[in-house]
C-alpha positions in Angstrom: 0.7 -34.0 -18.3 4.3 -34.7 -16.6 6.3 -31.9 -17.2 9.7 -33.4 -18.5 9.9 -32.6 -22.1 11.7 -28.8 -22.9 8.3 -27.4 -23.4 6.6 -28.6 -20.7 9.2 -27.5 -18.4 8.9 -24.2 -20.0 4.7 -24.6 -19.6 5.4 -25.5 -15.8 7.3 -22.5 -14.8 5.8 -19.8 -16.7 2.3 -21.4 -14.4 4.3 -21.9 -11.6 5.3 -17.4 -12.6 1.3 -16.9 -13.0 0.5 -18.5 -9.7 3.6 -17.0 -7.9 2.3 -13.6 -9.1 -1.0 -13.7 -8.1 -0.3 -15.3 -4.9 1.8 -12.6 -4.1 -1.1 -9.9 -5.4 -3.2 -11.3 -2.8 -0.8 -10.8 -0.1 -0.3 -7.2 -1.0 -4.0 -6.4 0.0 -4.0 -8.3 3.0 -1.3 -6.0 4.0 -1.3 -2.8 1.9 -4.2 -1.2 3.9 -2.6 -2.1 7.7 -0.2 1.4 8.2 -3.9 3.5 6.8 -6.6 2.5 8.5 -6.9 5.7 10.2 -7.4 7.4 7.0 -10.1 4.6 5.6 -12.4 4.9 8.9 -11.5 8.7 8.9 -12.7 8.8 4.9 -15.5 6.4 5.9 -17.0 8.2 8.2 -16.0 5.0 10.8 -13.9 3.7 13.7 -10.8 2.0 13.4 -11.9 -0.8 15.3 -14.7 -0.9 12.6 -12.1 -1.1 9.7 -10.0 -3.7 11.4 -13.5 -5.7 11.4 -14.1 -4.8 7.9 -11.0 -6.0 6.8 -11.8 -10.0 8.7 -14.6 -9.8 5.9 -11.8 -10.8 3.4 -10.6 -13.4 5.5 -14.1 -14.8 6.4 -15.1 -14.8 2.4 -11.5 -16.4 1.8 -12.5 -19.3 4.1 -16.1 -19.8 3.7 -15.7 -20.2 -0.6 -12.1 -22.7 -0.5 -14.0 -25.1 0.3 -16.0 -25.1 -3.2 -12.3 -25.5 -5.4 -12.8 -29.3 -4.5 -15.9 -29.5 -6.8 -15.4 -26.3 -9.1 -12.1 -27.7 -10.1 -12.8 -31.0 -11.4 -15.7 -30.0 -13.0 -14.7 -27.4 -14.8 -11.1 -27.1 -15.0 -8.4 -25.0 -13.5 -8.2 -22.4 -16.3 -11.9 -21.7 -16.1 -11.6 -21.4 -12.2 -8.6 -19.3 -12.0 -9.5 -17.3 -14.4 -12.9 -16.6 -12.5 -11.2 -15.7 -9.5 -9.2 -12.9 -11.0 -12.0 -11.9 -12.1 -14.0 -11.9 -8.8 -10.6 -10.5 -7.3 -10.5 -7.3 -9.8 -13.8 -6.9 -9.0 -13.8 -6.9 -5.5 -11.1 -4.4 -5.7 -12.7 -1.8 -7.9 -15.6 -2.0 -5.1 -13.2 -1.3 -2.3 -11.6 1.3 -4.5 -15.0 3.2 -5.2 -16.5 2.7 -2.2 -17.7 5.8 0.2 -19.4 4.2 2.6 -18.4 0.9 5.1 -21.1 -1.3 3.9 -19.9 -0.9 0.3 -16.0 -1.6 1.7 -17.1 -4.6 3.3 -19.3 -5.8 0.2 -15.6 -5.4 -2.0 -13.3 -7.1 1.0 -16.2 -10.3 0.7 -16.0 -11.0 -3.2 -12.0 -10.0 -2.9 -12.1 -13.0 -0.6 -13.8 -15.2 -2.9 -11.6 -14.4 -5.8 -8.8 -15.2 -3.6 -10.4 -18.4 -2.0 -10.0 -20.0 -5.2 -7.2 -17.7 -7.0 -3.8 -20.0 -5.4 -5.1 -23.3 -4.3 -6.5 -23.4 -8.1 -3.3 -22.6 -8.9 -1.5 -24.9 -6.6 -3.7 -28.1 -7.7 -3.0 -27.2 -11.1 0.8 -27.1 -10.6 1.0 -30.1 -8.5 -0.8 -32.1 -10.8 0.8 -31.1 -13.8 4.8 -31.8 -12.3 6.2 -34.9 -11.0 6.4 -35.4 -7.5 9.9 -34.8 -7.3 9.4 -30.9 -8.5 6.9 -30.6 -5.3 9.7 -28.9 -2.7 10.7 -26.3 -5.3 6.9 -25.7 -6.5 5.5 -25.2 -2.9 9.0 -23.6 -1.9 8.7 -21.0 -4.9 4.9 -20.0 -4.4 5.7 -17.7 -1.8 7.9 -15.8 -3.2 5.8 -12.6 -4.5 3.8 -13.1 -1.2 7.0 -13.2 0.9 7.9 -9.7 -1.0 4.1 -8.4 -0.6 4.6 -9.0 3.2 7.6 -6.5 3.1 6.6 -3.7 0.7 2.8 -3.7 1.9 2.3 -1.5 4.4 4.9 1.0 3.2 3.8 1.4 -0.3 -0.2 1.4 1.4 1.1 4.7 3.3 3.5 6.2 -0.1 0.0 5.7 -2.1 -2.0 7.3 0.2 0.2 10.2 1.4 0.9 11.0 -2.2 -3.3 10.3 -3.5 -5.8 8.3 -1.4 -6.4 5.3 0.1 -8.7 4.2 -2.4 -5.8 3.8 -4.9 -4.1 1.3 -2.7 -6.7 -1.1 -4.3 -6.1 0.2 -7.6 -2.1 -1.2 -7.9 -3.2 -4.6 -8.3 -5.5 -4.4 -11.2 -3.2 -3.8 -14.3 -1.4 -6.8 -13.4 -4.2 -8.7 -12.8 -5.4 -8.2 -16.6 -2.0 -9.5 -18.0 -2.3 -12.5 -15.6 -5.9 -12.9 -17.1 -4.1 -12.9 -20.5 -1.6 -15.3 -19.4 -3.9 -17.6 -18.2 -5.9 -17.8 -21.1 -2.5 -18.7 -23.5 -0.7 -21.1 -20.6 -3.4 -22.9 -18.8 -4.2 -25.9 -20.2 -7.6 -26.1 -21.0 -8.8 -29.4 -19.3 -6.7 -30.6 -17.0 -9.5 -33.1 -15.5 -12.2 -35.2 -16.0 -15.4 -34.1 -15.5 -16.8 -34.5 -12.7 -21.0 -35.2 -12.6 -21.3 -35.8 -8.4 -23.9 -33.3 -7.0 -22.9 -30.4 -5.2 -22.8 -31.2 -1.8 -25.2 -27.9 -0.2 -25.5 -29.3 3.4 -21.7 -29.8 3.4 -20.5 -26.3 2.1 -23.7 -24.8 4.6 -22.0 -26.6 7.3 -19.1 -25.3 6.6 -19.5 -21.8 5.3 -21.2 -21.2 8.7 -18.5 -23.0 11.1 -16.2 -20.3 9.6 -18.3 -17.4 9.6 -19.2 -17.4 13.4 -15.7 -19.2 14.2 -13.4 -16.4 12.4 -15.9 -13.5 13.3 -16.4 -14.8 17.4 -13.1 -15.1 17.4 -12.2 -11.3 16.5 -15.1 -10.0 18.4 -13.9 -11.4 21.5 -10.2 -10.4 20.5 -11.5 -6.8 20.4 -13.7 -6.4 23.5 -13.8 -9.2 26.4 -16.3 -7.3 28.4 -19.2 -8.1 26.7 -18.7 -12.2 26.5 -22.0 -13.3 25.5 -22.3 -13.1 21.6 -18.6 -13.5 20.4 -18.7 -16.8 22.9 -21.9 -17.5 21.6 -20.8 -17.3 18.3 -17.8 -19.5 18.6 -20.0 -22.3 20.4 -22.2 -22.6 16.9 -18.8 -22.6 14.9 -18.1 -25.9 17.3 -21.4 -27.1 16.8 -21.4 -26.5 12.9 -17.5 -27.7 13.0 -18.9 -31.0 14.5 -22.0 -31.2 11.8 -19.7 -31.2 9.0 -17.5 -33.7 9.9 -20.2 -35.9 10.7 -21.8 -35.1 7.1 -18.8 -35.2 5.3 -18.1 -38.6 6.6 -21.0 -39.8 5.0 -20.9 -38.1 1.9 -17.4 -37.4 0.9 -19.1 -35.2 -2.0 -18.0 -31.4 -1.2 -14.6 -32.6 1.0 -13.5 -36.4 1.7 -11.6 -36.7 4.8 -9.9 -39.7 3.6 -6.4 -37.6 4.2 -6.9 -37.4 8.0 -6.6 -41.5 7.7 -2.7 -40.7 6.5 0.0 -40.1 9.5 2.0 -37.7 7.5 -1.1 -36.0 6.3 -2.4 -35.3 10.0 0.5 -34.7 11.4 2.0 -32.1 9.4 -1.1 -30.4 8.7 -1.8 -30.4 12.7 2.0 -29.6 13.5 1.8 -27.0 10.9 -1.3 -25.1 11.4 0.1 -24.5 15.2 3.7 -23.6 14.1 1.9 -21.1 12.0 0.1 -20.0 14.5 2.8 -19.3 16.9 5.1 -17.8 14.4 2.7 -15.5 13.0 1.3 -14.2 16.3 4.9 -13.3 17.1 5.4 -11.8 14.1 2.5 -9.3 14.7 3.3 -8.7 18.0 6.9 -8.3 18.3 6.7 -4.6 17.1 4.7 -3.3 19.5 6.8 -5.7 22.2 9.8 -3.7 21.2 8.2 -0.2 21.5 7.0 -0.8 24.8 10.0 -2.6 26.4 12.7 -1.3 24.6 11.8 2.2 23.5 12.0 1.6 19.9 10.3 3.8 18.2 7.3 2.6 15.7 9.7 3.4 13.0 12.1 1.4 14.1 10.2 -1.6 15.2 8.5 -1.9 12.0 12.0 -1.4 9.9 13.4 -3.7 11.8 10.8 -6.5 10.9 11.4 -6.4 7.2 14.5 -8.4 8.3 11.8 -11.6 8.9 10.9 -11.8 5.3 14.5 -11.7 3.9 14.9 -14.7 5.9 11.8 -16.2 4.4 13.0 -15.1 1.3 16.4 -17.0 2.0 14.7 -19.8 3.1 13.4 -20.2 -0.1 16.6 -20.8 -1.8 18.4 -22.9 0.4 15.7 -24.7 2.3 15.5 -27.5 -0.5 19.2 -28.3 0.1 18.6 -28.8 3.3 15.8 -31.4 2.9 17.7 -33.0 0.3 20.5 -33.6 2.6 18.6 -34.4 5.9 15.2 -35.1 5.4 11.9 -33.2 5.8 11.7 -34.2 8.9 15.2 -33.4 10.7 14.5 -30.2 8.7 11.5 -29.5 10.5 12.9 -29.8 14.0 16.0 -27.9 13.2 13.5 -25.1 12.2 11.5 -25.5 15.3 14.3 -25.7 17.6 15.8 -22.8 16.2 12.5 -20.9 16.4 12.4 -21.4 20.1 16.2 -20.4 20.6 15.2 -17.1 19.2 11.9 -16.4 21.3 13.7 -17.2 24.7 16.6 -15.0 23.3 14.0 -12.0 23.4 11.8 -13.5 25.9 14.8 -13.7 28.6 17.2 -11.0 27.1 18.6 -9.0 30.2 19.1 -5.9 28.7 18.1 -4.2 25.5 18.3 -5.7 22.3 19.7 -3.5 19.7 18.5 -2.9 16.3 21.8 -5.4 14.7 21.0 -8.4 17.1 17.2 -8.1 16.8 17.3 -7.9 13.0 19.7 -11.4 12.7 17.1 -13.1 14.7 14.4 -12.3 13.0 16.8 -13.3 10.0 16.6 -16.8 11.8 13.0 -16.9 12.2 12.0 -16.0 8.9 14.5 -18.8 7.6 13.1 -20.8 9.8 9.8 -20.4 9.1 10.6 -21.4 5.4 11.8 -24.5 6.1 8.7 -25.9 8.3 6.3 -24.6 6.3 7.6 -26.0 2.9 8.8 -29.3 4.4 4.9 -29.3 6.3 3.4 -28.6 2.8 5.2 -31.2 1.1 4.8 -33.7 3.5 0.8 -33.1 3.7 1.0 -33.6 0.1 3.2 -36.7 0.6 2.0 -40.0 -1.2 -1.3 -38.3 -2.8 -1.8 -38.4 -6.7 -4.0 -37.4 -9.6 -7.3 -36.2 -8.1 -6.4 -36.7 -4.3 -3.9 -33.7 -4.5 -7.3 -31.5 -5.5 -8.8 -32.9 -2.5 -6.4 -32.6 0.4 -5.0 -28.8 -1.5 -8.3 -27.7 -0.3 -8.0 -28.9 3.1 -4.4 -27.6 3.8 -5.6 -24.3 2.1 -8.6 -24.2 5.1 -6.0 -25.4 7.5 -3.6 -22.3 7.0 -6.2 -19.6 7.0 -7.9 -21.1 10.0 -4.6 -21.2 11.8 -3.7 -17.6 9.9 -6.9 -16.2 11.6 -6.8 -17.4 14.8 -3.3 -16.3 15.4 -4.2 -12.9 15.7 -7.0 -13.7 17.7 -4.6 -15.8 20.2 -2.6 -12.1 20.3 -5.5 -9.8 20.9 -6.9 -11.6 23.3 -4.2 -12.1 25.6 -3.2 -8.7 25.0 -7.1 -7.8 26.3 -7.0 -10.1 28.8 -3.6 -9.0 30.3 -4.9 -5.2 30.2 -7.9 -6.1 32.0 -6.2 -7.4 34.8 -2.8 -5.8 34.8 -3.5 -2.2 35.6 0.2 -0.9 34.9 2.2 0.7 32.3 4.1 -2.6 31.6 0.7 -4.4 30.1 1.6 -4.3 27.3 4.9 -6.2 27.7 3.7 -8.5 29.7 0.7 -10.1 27.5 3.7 -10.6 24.6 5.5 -12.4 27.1 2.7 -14.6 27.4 2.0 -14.9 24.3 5.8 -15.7 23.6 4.7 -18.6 26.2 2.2 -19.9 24.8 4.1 -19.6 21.0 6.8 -21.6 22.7 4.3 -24.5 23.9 2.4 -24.5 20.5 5.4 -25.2 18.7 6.8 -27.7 21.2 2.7 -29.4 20.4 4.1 -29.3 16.7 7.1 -31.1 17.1 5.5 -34.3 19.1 2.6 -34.4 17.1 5.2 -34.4 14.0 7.7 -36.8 15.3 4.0 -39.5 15.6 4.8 -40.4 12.4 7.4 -42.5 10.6 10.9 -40.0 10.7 12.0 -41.8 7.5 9.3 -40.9 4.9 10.8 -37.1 4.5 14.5 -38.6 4.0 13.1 -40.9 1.1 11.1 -38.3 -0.2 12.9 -35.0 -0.5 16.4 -37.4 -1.2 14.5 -37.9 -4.8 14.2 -34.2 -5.8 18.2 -34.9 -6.4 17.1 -37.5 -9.0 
């Protein structure tokens, strides 16, 4: 089903609306419960660091089930999938809500993960398979959108809601809109979008898997909390390599749960490889950089936190114009104008001589939230580039790992340098000093982005994004 007719374009975007929403819904509990965890763990009857581990439960769930979209989705279609993971989403939130004890918290943060594991990369298949490849900027350019807005009004609305009732009704926001989005799913969604599917679920492939993420994501933010006891987060990360290596070895041979086919394309690899890092870089700065300017420049929390709401606006901006861009220079070009850019703007904070004020920090971050836009829409649509019919289901699972992976682990790459620095740095400028590194080593990830993007032909992202004029 091309949408081209009046009606199907109609159908496309009130999904594309559906998909938007609840991409954005998902978003808002990642980041609705960061400005309260005091009040959870103090409600709880728990530490903070506790919480902050509770809360990696989400993102653990979220990567362990995306996996299982490749064989859910062509055998029972997207609208029976999606539909189950709001489900599984509203139900993982009226745990949290009701929850009095951790245990139960962590219970509701694992099935919200599952719900949202397969709530947008459902969605996504389903769009991308449904429009014609010359809609695919503007589709993965658009599905940000609520998520972009979720990133901004998060944390403030978390700490309105809770000052105003409890914390438990930050998880209750969500659920009247995810019933109409049930209801609209059930009208919109076609009802069999693909074949079925009769290949055996693949059990030592989604084992493999499922357990590489669960000691890889949870090693990871063990060791980012506490470096002085080394043995089981490194121990944990070591069976996340060894699992990571049984996988591929199985899924080679099996190509049941995931085929790694993709990895065989250049533009595939490289953008999903020069993506993942840029994510990682830009993401770890974006978590950082508050605290950076409270320490070095005496902002105050306030102040550093308003001030970042200036990085989504440029996402947001991004989203608008960033199309125009590729149509009139090419993925590619696109890609290292935002890159370049990206780095102007670190070393501008990084080697800034004197304070930066509130105006000059607030147009950078303008510039790399626009600039985070275009790479990661002109790296999704290149990873998508030259797939079709059932392939897009296939390799829309993999870039979905690919992002939370790289989404995880940039936090990780933050709190451990910030551990590391503290633990050998006795001073009062700490602090400052392990974002500095880390503003290093963002700068070196991204340059790693930019050679391992520039592998490929430079040409197939003019072609391509020159056609969404047509």
């Amino acid at each position: 089903m091309k949408c081209f007719s009046f009606k199907g374009i109609m159908r496309l975007n009130i999904i594309l609306g559906i998909v938007i929403v609840a991409f954005g819904l998902e978003l808002l509990d990642t980041t609705i419960a960061w400005a309260v965890i005091p009040d959870i763990s103090s409600s709880l009857n728990t530490s903070n660091a506790l919480i902050y581990l509770a809360l990696s439960a989400y993102l653990i769930s979220n990567a362990i089930f995306i996996p299982l979209g490749s064989w859910l989705i062509p055998k029972f279609g997207s609208k029976k999938i999606f539909s189950c993971a709001i489900l599984f989403f509203t139900v993982g939130s009226l745990t949290i809500a009701t929850s009095q004890s951790i245990h139960i918290f962590i219970l509701g943060q694992a099935i919200e993960g599952l719900g949202g594991a397969l709530m947008v990369p459902t969605g996504r298949n389903l769009l991308l398979k449904v429009s014609h490849q010359s809609q695919h900027p503007k589709i993965l350019n658009m599905l940000p959108l609520c998520g972009n807005l979720a990133g901004m009004i998060g944390p403030t609305l978390g700490a309105f809601i809770t000052e105003a009732l409890s914390w438990h009704f930050i998880y209750l926001v969500n659920i009247p809109f995810l019933i109409f989005l049930f209801i609209l799913t059930q009208i919109h969604f076609p009802k069999k979008n693909t074949p079925s599917l009769k290949k055996p679920f693949d059990f030592y492939g989604f084992f493999f898997l499922a357990t590489a993420s669960f000691t890889g994501i949870l090693g990871a933010n063990l060791l980012s909390e506490n470096i002085s006891n080394l043995f089981l987060p490194s121990s944990m990360i070591i069976f996340a390599v060894f699992f990571v290596f049984l996988a591929i070895k199985h899924l080679k041979k099996s190509q049941l749960l995931i085929q790694t086919y993709p990895f065989s394309v250049d533009t595939f690899k490289s953008s999903i490889i020069s993506g993942s890092l840029f994510r990682m870089a830009l993401g770890g700065l974006t978590m950082s950089l508050p605290v950076f300017l409270h320490y070095k420049y005496s902002y105050t929390y306030i102040e550093a936190g308003s001030v970042m709401i200036f990085q989504p606006i440029g996402l947001l901006c991004g989203r608008f114009l960033s199309t125009k861009l590729y149509a009139k220079v090419g993925y590619m070009k696109s890609i290292l104008i935002g890159c370049i850019l990206s780095i102007a703007c670190i070393l501008t904070i990084l080697l800034a001589s004197k304070a930066i004020s509130f105006f000059e920090i607030a147009i950078i971050l303008l510039i790399i939230g626009f600039c985070q836009s275009i790479v990661f829409t002109g790296c999704n649509c290149l990873t998508f580039y030259g797939f079709k019919g059932e392939e897009i289901n296939n390799v829309n699972v993999l870039m979905a790992l690919f992002q939370k992976y790289s989404f995880a682990f940039s936090g990780t790459i933050v709190a451990l340098t910030m551990t590391i620095t503290n633990a050998f740095v006795n001073s009062n400028h700490s602090h400052t000093l392990s974002i500095e590194i880390f503003m290093l080593i963002s700068i070196s990830l991204i340059l790693i982005s930019i050679l391992k993007m520039f592998q490929t032909e430079t040409n197939i992202g003019v072609v391509s994004s020159k056609s969404t004029k047509n």
